[in-house]
Structure formats: structure tokens, C-alpha cells
C-alpha positions in Angstrom: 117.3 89.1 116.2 118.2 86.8 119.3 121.5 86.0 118.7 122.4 84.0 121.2 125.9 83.5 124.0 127.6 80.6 124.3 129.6 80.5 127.9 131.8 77.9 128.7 132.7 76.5 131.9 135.6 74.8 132.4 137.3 73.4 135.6 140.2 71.4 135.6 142.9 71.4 132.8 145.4 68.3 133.2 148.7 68.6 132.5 148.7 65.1 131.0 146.3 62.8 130.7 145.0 61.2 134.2 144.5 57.1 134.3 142.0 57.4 136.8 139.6 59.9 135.3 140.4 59.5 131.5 137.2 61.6 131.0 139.4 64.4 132.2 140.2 67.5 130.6 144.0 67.8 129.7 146.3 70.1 127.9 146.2 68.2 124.6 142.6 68.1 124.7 142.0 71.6 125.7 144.0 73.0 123.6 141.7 71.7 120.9 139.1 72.5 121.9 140.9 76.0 122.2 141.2 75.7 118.2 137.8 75.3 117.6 136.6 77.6 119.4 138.9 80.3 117.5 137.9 79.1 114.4 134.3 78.8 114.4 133.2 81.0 116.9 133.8 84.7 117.8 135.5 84.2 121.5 135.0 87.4 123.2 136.0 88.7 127.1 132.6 87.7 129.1 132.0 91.5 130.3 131.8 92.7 127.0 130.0 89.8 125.7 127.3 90.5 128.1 126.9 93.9 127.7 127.0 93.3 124.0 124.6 91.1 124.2 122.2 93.2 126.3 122.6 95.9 123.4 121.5 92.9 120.8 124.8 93.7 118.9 126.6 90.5 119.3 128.3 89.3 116.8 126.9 85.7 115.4 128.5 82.6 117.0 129.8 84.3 119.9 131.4 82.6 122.8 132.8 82.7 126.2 135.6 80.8 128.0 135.1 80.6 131.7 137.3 78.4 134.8 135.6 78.0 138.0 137.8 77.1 141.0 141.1 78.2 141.7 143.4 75.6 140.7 147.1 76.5 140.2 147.5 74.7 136.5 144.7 77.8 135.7 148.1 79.7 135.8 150.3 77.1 134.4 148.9 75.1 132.0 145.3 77.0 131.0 147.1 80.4 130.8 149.9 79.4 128.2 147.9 77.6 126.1 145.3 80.8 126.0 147.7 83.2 125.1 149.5 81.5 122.8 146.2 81.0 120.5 145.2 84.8 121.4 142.0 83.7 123.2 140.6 85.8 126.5 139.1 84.2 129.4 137.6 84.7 132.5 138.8 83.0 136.4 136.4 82.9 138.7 138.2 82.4 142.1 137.2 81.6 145.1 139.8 83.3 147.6 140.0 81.5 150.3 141.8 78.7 148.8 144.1 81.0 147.3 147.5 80.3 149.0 147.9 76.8 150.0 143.6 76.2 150.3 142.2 72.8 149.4 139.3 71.2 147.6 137.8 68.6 150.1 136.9 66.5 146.7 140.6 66.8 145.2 142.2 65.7 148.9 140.1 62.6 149.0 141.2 61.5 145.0 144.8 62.1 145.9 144.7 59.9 148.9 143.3 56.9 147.1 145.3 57.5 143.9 148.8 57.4 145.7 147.6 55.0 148.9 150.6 52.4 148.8 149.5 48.4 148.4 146.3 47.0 147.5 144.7 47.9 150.8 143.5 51.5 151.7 142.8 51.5 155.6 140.5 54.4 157.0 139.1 52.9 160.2 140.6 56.0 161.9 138.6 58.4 160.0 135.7 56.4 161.0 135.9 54.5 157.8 136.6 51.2 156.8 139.1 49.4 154.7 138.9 49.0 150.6 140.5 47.1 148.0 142.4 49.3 145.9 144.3 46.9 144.0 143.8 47.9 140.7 143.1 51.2 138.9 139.2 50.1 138.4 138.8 49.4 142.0 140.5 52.9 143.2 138.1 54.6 140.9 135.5 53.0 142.5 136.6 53.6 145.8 137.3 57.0 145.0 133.3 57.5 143.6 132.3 56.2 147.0 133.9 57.8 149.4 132.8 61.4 147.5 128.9 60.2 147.8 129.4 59.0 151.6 131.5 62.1 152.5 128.9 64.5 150.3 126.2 63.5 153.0 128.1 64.8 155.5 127.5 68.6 157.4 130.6 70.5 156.1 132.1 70.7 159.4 132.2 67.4 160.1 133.4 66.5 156.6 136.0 68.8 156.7 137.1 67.4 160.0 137.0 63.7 158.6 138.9 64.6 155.3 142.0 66.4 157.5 141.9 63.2 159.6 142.3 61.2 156.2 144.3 63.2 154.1 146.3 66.3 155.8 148.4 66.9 152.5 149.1 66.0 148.9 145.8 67.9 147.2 146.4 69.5 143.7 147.8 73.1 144.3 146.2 76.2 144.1 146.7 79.4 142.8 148.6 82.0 145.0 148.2 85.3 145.1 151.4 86.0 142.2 149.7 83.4 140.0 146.6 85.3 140.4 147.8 88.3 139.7 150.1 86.9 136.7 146.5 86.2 134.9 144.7 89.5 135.4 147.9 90.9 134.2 148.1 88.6 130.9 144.8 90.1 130.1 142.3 87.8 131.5 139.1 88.4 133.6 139.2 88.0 137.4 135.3 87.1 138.5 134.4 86.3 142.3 133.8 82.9 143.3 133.2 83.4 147.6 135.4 83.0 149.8 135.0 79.1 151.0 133.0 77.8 147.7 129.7 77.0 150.0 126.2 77.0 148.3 124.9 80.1 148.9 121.2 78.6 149.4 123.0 76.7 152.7 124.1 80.1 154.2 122.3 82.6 155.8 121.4 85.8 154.2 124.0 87.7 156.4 126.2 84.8 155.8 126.0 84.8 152.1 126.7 88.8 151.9 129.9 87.7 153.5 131.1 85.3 151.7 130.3 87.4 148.4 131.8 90.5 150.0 134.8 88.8 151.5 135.7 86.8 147.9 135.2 89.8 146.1 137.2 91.7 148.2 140.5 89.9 148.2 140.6 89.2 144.9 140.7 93.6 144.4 143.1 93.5 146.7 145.5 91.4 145.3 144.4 92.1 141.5 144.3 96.2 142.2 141.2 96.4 140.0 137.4 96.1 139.8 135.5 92.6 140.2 132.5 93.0 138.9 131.2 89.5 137.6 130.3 86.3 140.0 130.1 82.6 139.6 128.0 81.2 142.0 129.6 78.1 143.9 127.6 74.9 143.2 125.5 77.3 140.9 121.9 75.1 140.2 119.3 77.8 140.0 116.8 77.0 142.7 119.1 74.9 144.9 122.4 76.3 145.7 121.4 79.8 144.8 117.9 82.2 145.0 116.7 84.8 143.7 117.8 86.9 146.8 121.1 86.0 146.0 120.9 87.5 143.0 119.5 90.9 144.8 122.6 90.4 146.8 125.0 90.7 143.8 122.8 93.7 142.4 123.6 96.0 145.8 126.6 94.9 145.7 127.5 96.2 142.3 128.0 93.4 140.4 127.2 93.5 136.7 126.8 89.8 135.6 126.3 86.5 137.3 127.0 82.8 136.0 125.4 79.8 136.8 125.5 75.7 136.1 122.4 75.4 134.5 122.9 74.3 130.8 122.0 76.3 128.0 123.0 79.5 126.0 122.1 83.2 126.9 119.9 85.5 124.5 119.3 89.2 125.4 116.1 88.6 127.5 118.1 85.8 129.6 118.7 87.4 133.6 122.0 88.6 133.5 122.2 87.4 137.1 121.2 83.8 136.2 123.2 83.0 133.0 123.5 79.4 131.8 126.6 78.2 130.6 127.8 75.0 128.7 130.1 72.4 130.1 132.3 71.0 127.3 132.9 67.1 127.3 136.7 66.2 127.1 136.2 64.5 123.8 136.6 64.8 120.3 136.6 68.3 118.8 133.6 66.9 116.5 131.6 66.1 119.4 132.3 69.1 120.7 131.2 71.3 117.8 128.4 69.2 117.8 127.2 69.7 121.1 127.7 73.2 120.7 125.5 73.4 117.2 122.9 71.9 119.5 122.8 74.3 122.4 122.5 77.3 119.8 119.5 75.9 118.7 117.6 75.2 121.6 115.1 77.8 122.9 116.5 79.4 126.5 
């Protein structure tokens, strides 16, 4: 029997509820989602879920919480909420923004959502200037300025997005808070080091980056990494199947993707889909759940 894996994937987890992006995830929200999960489905560490389900001995209705990123609130607001409803997850980090890193994407939001007046002037950044006056308009300004930057070679985005916005991006984990979740239980998983596609790095480059995330994160954590997100993670386009040869030599037992879907015991454990939970209703949720099981991988 194929019983099949249900791994989520989550990202950001609001303190409160966020005006701008009221699609976004936040503790009230997650945290039932969180009771859902615990009382319909059997919520197990990924590393055991995965060899469980390699074995075909995995219990019916079985499911996975995963965080990509390495967002500070993993620690404060995720963390809490997790152990308080007895629920094991797994972080995967990418280590170089550990200690005061940023996420190009999360600099750009915070610049337009706390830009003073109705006016946002970028003409230094070789940019122009937007009307921001309402919360509609800064969304939309927002949206665009993420598409136009997104086209960009990462250097010369990077260089743009200092010139806009040195300061004021969400935090992110540091090393304590790091170590604070492997030692609440939960599973530490490599991310890279700088969150690039691997598909847009060389071979020798991509061996790096796996090798160098993977690598601080032991340090810091004192134990064994031994599963991988891949950054981006669309099968085919920001990873290969090289990459996955890559994490094999390198020792790694299980690898996570973007794609959408559930995992059954024939699925490549170096390619497994995952499910990205919307931030409404618990019914929706379940729903959308109920569906994925029943789709053929």
C-alpha cells in the first residue's frame, strides 16, 4: 500500500497580521493550522518520516512541517507556538544570512511600507518616483519593483537594493536562535549558503554553496545535517538532476523541493514535493490537503 507524505512548507510566520499582505501567514493563523494538523494528521520529524516511508510503514495521514529561510520569528514566534502544541519541525537555513543577513525581497517591502509621505523617490537607485499614498498603491508599488528588480543579474541587484534600502529588513536568525531550535528538538536542514538557484551556479559553485551551508550550520548546531532544501527549488529550473548527485556524495539523506504534491515510497527522495498551505481558513486548509492525498504523484 502507497500511503502517501504530506510535507509542508512554510515561510514566514507574522507576529500579527500585516495590512499590506493580508494573505500572510501570522501567529493566529498558524497556530491553527498547527491544530489541525495535530488532530487529523500524524505529524512526524521529516527524517524519520522519510525513512518510514521508504520502509512503506508510515502511519496513514502522515505529515511534515517544514520552514524555508532563516527568519528570526522561526525562533520567536514559530518555535513557541510548536512546542506548546507538542509538534516537531524541521528549519532549513540558509547560513549566510544567519547573523544580521538580509533577503533582497524583504529590504525592498520594508522600504516602501515605512517610506514617509505619499511620494517614494528612487531616482538615485536608478529608479523613478511612485505614488505611495495609500496602502493599495504601496502594494502595488511594492509588486513592481520585485518583477523589475527580479530581472536583474544578482550583482547588480544586490548593488541597487543596498543603494535603496541599506537597513530596516526583517531580522534573521543568529547563531543562539539557531541553536535554541535544534536544542528544543527540532530539525536543522541545509538551505546554502547565499539562497542562489543552484541551476544558475556552476557545478564547482554549487558544491560550495551546499558544502559551505551545511557546514556552518554543524558548526554552530554541533550535530549532523543531513537533509537539504533546495533554494528556489522548481525541479528542472533552479535545480538538476546533478544537483541531486551532488547531495548524494555529499552524504545527504533527503532533499525537498517546491514542486507541489505529496510523496509515496517510489517518489526520489532527492526530489520530494511538498505542499504550501494557503493562510486561510482551517476548512480550506483540510480541504486542500484531502485533495493532495488523492492525487497520483
Amino acid at each position: 500500500m502507497q500511503v502517501p507524505l504530506s510535507i509542508l512548507v512554510y515561510r514566514r510566520v507574522l507576529a500579527s497580521p500585516d495590512r499590506l499582505f493580508p494573505e500572510a501567514l501570522d501567529a493566529g493563523r498558524f497556530e491553527q493550522q498547527l491544530r489541525l494538523l495535530r488532530r487529523w494528521f500524524h505529524v512526524l520529524p521529516l527524517a524519520q518520516a522519510v525513512r518510514r516511508l521508504q520502509e512503506r510503514c508510515l502511519p496513514g495521514r502522515s505529515a511534515c512541517i517544514t520552514f524555508d529561510g532563516a527568519y528570526a520569528e522561526h525562533a520567536t514566534v514559530a518555535l513557541p507556538l510548536l512546542q506548546k502544541l507538542g509538534l516537531p519541525a524541521t528549519f532549513f537555513v540558509a547560513s549566510g544570512f544567519l547573523d544580521g543577513g538580509f533577503s533582497w525581497t524583504d529590504a525592498v517591502i520594508e522600504l516602501v511600507r515605512n517610506a514617509p509621505g505619499d511620494r517614494l523617490h528612487l531616482a538615485c537607485s536608478g529608479l523613478g518616483s511612485y505614488d505611495i499614498g495609500c496602502p493599495v498603491r504601496r502594494r502595488a508599488v511594492i509588486d513592481m519593483l520585485l518583477a523589475s528588480l527580479a530581472s536583474l543579474a544578482p550583482e547588480e541587484r544586490l548593488a541597487r537594493v543596498r543603494a535603496m534600502a541599506p537597513r530596516g529588513a526583517p531580522a534573521m536568525l543568529v547563531a543562539d536562535q539557531l541553536l535554541a531550535l535544534h536544542r528544543a528538538g527540532m530539525e536543522i536542514g541545509a538551505h546554502t549558503v547565499s539562497q542562489a538557484a543552484l541551476s544558475s551556479l556552476s557545478n564547482a559553485g554549487a558544491r560550495a554553496e551546499i558544502a559551505g551551508g551545511r557546514e556552518r550550520l554543524e558548526h554552530i548546531i554541533q550535530a549532523p545535517v543531513r537533509l537539504f532544501s533546495y533554494p528556489c527549488g522548481k525541479p528542472g529550473c533552479d535545480f538538476e538532476q546533478r544537483h541531486a548527485s551532488m547531495l548524494r556524495a555529499q552524504g545527504f539523506d533527503a532533499a525537498v523541493t517546491t514542486a507541489q504534491g505529496v510523496a509515496r515510497p517510489d517518489s526520489d527522495p532527492y526530489a520530494l514535493p511538498r505542499f504550501t498551505p494557503w493562510a486561510g481558513s482551517s476548512g480550506a486548509l483540510l480541504l486542500r490537503l484531502g485533495g493532495h492525498l488523492l492525487k497520483r504523484a
